[in-house]
C-alpha positions in Angstrom: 117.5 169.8 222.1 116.6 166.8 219.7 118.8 166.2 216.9 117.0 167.3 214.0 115.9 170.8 215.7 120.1 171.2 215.6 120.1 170.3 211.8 117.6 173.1 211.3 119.6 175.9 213.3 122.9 174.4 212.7 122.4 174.5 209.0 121.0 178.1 208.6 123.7 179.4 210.8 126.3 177.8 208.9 125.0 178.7 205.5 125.1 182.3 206.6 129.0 182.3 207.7 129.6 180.5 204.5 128.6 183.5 202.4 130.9 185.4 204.1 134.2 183.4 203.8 133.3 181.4 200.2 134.5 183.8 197.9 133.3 183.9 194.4 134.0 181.2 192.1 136.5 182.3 190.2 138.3 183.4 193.1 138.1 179.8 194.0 139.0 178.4 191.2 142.4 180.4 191.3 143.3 178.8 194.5 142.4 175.1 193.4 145.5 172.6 193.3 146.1 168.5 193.2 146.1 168.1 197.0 143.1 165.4 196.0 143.4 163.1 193.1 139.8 163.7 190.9 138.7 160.2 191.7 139.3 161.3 195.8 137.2 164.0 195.8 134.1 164.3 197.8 130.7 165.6 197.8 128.1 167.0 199.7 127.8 169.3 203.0 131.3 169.4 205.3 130.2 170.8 208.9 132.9 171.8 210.3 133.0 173.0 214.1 135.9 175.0 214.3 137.7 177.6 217.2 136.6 181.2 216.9 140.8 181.6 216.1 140.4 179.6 213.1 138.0 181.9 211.4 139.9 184.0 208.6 142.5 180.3 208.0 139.6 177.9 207.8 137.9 180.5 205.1 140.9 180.0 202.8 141.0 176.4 204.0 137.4 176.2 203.0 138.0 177.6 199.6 140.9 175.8 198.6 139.0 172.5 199.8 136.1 173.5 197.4 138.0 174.0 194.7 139.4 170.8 195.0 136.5 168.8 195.7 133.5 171.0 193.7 130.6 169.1 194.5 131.6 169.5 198.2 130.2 172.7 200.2 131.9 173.3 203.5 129.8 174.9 206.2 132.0 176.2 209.1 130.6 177.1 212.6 133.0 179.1 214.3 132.8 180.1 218.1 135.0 179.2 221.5 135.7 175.2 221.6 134.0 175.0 224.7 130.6 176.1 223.1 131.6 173.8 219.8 132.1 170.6 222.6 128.6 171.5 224.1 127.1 171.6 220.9 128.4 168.1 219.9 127.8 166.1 223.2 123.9 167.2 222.7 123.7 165.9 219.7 124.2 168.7 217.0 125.5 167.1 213.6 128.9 167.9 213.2 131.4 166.2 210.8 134.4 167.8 211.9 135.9 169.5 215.3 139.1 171.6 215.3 139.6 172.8 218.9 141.9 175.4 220.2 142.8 173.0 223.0 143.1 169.5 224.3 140.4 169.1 227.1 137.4 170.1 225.2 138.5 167.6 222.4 139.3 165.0 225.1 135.7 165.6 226.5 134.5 164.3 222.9 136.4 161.7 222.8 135.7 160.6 225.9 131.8 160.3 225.1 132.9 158.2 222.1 132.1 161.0 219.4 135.7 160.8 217.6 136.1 158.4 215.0 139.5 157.1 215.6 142.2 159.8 216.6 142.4 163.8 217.1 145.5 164.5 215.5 147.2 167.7 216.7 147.2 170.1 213.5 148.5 173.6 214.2 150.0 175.9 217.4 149.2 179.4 218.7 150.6 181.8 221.5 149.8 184.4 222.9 149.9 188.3 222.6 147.9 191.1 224.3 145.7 193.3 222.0 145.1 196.8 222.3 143.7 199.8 220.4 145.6 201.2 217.7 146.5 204.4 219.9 147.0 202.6 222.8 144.9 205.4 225.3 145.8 203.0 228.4 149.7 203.3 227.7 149.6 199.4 227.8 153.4 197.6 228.4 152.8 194.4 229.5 151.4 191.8 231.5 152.0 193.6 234.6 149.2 196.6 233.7 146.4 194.3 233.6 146.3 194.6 237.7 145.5 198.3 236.9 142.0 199.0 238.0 142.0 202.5 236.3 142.1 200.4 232.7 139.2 198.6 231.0 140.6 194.6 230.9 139.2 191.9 229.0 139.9 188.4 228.9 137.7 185.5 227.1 135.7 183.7 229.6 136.8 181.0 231.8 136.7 177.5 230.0 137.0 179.3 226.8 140.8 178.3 225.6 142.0 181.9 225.2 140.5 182.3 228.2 142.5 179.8 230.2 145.4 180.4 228.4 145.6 183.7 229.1 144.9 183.2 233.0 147.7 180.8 232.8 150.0 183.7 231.4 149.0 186.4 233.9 149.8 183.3 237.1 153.1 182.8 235.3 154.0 186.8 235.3 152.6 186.7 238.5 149.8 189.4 238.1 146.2 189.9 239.7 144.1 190.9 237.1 141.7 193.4 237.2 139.0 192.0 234.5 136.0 194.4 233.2 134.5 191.9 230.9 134.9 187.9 230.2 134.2 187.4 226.2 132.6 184.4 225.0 135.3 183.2 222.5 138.4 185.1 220.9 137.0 187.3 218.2 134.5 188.9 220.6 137.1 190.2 222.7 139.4 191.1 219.6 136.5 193.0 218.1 136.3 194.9 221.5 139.6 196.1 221.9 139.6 196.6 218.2 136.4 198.8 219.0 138.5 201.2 221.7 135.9 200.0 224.2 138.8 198.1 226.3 142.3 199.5 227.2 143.6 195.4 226.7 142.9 192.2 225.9 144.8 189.1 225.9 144.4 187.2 222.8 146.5 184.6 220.1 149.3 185.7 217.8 147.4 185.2 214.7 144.2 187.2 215.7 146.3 190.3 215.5 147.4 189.4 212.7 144.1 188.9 211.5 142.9 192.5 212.6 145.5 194.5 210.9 146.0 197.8 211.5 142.4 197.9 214.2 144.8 196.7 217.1 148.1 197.0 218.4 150.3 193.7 219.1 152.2 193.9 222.4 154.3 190.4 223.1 154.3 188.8 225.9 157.7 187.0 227.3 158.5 183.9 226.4 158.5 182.5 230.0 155.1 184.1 230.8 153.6 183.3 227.2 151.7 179.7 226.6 151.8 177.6 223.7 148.2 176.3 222.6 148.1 173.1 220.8 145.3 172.8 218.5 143.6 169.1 217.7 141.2 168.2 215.1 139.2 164.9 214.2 136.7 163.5 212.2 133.3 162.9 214.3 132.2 159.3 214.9 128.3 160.6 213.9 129.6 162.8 210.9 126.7 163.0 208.5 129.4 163.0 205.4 132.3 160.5 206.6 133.5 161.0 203.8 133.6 164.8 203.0 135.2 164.2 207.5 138.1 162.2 206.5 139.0 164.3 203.3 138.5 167.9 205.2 140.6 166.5 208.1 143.1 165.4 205.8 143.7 168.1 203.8 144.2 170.3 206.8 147.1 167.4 208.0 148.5 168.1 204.1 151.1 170.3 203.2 148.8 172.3 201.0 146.8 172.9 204.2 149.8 173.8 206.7 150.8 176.2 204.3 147.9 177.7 204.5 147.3 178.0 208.0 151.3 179.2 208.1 150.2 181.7 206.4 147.6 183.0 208.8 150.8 182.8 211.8 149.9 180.0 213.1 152.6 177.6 214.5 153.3 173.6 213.3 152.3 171.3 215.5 
């Protein structure tokens, strides 16, 4: 896929998801603060490439950004990292990736498409997600080996989705999987929908869900930490707008938001 037929897409896509998480402008102005001296700010499009379990802490981020830099629009694309790496080594413009996990950053900066260094930004864990009611009287790890239960798990390759095969190998469990979700929110949105008994997802997208699922930890010697990286993209249409987005992330301003949302510092 050339280049510019990625632009197209890319561009429409984004524009739609950042309806949803811009807010309206005086709700952005509320949130703005000095993170960015005025003769630091930036302007134009941001793309940002982001995890799916970024979605609801990169919307603040982007509004808080925006507000601070007001000639700047950030556009995110949210979906599994794996996808977002794909996308990026074909050549879709991208400014800015913030994976849920090393390899799939490493694979982009191994085909030269990181300017300078990913800097690890944020960490996750793990918890399994079920429906508010619980119908499959779900306890642990141990009951995803029930065949009787509908199981999901994001898909292989997908971090969650390795993650979360790493957690049932450490509790020892064969799992008997139904479905295999392309990134984090489509399986949260399942469970959420009562159309599995369990899922295993991150900490902060139960959280995120509120009251539509039901958080069950898992033990701390079965659970896996995920370390999330981000960097600035060697072919970033706005190297600017890159830098500054990346950096205000790495700020304190940023970590506080992204505390907020449960996630873990790096």
């Amino acid at each position: 896929m050339t280049k510019r037929l990625w632009t197209v897409l890319l561009v429409g896509a984004m524009a739609l998801a950042s309806v949803g998480c811009g807010g309206d402008e005086e709700g952005s102005a509320s949130t703005g603060t000095t993170a960015q001296a005025a003769d630091d700010t930036v302007d134009g499009p941001v793309l940002v490439f982001a995890a799916a379990s970024l979605t609801d802490a990169f919307g603040e981020m982007k509004t808080s950004f925006e507000a601070d830099n007001p000639g700047a629009e950030v556009q995110l694309n949210f979906a599994g990292s794996s996808a977002l790496r794909e996308q990026i080594l074909e050549g879709a413009p991208a400014d800015v990736f913030a994976s849920a996990n090393g390899s799939n950053m490493d694979a982009v900066v191994e085909a030269d498409q990181v300017s300078g260094k990913p800097d690890a930004f944020v960490t996750n864990s793990l918890q399994i997600a079920v429906p508010p009611k619980n119908p499959g009287k779900v306890k642990g790890l141990a009951d995803f080996a029930n065949e009787e239960l509908l199981i999901g798990l994001c898909a292989e390759a997908v971090p969650c989705g390795d993650f979360g095969r790493e957690a049932l190998a450490n509790a020892d469990v064969k799992a008997s999987v139904d479905t295999n979700e392309p990134d984090v929110r489509a399986l949260l949105t399942k469970v959420g929908a009562d159309e599995l008994d369990a899922g295993i997802v991150y900490v902060t997208d139960v959280k995120a869900a509120g009251d539509d699922v039901l958080g069950i930890d898992i033990p701390k010697a079965d659970n896996v930490v995920a370390t999330y990286p981000i960097a600035a993209l060697a072919e970033a249409p706005n190297p600017d707008g890159a830098a500054a987005f990346t950096k205000f992330v790495l700020s304190e301003q940023g970590q506080a938001i992204l505390a907020d949302f449960g996630f873990g510092a790096p």
